[in-house]
C-alpha positions in Angstrom: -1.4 16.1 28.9 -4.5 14.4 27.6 -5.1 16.7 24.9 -1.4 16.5 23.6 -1.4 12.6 23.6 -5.0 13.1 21.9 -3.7 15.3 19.3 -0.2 13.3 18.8 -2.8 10.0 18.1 -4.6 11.7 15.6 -1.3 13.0 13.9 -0.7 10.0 13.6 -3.6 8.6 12.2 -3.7 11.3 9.9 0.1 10.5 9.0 -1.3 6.5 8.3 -3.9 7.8 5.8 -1.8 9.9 3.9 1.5 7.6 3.5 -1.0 4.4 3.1 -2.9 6.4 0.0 0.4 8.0 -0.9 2.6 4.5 -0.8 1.8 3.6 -4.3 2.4 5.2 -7.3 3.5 4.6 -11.1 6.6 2.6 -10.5 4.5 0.4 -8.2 4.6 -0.1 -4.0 7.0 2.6 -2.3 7.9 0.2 0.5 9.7 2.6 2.7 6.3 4.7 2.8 4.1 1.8 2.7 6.2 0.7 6.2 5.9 3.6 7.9 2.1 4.1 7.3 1.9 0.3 8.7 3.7 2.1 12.1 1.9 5.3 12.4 -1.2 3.2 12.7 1.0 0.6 15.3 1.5 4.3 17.1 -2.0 5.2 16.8 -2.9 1.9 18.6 0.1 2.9 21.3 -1.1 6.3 22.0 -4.7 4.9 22.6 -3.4 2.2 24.8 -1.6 4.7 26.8 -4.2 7.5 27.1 -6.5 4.5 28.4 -3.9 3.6 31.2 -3.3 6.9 32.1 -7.1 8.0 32.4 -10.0 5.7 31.9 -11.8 5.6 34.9 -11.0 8.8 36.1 -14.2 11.1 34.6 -12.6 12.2 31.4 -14.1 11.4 28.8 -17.3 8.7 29.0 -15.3 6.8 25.7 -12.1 6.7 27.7 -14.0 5.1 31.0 -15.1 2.7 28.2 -11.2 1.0 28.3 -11.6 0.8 32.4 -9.8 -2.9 32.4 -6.2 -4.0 31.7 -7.9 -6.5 28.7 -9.9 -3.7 27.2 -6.8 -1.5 27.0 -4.7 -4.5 25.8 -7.4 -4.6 23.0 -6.6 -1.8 21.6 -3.2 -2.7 20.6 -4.3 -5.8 19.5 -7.0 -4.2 17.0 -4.0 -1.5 16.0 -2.1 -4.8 14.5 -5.1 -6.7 13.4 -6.0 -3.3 11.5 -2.8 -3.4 9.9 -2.5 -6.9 9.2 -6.4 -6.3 7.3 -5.2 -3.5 5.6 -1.7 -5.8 4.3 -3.7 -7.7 3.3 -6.2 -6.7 1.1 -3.1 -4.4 -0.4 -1.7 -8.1 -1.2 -5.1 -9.5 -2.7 -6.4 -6.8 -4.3 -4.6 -3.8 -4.9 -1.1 -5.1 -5.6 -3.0 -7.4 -8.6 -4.9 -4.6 -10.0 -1.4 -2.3 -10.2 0.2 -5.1 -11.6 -2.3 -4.9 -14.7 -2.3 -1.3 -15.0 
C-alpha cells in the first residue's frame, strides 16, 4: 500500500509540473489547466499527509519517521497550499505581465 500511495503522489506531482508549464500558451492562461495543476499539487500535499498518518513512526522509511507528530503531518498540507499560493503568485506578478507584452 505504501508504494502505490507513493507512486499515486508522484503522479501527481508529475501531473502539477506538466499542466503548470503546459497552462499557458499563445492565446494567454488556460485557466481550466492552470486549476487543475493548482489541485494536483493540493493532492500531492494529501497523499503525503496520508502516507505520514498511516506510517511515520513505524520503521519505514527514516524521511517518513521524520512526520512522527499530528503538527508535522498537518505541515504538510499546509506547505501543499502555501506552495500553491507561491507559485499563484509569482504567475500574477511576473509571468502574467511578461505574456501580456509578448
Amino acid at each position: 500500500m505504501l508504494t502505490t500511495l507513493l507512486v499515486l503522489m508522484a503522479l501527481c506531482f508529475l501531473s502539477h509540473v506538466i499542466m503548470l508549464f503546459t497552462s499557458f500558451g499563445g492565446g494567454g492562461v488556460k485557466k481550466t489547466r492552470y486549476f487543475l495543476s493548482h489541485l494536483t499539487l493540493w493532492l500531492t500535499g494529501a497523499f503525503g499527509y496520508l502516507i505520514a498518518v498511516l506510517y511515520a513512526g513505524k520503521g519505514e522509511s527514516s524521511i517518513i519517521d521524520i512526520f512522527d507528530t499530528p503538527f508535522k503531518q498537518v505541515l504538510l498540507i499546509v506547505v501543499a497550499f502555501a506552495l500553491s499560493l507561491i507559485a499563484h503568485s509569482i504567475v500574477r506578478l511576473f509571468v502574467l505581465p511578461q505574456h501580456k507584452r509578448a
